[in-house]
C-alpha positions in Angstrom: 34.3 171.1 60.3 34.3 170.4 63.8 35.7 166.9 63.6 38.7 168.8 62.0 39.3 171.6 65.0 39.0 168.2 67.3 41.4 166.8 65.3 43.7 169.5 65.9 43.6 170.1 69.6 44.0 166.1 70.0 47.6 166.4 67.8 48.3 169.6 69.8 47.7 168.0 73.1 49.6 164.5 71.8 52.7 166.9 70.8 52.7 168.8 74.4 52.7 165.2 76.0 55.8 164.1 73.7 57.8 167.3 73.6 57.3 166.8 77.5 58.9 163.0 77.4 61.4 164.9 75.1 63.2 168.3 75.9 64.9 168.4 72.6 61.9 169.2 70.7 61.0 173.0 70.8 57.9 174.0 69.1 57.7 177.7 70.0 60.2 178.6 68.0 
């Protein structure tokens, strides 16, 4: 189970790092 939380914290931190590159993207909508 825990490899799965990791999982999700890597794609969450991989997302902040693109929508950083890229203003257009908005995920707090």
């Amino acid at each position: 189970m825990n490899i799965l939380v990791t999982n999700m914290f890597d794609l969450m931190h991989v997302i902040r790092q693109f929508s950083q590159m890229d203003g257009n993207i908005t995920l707090y909508a």
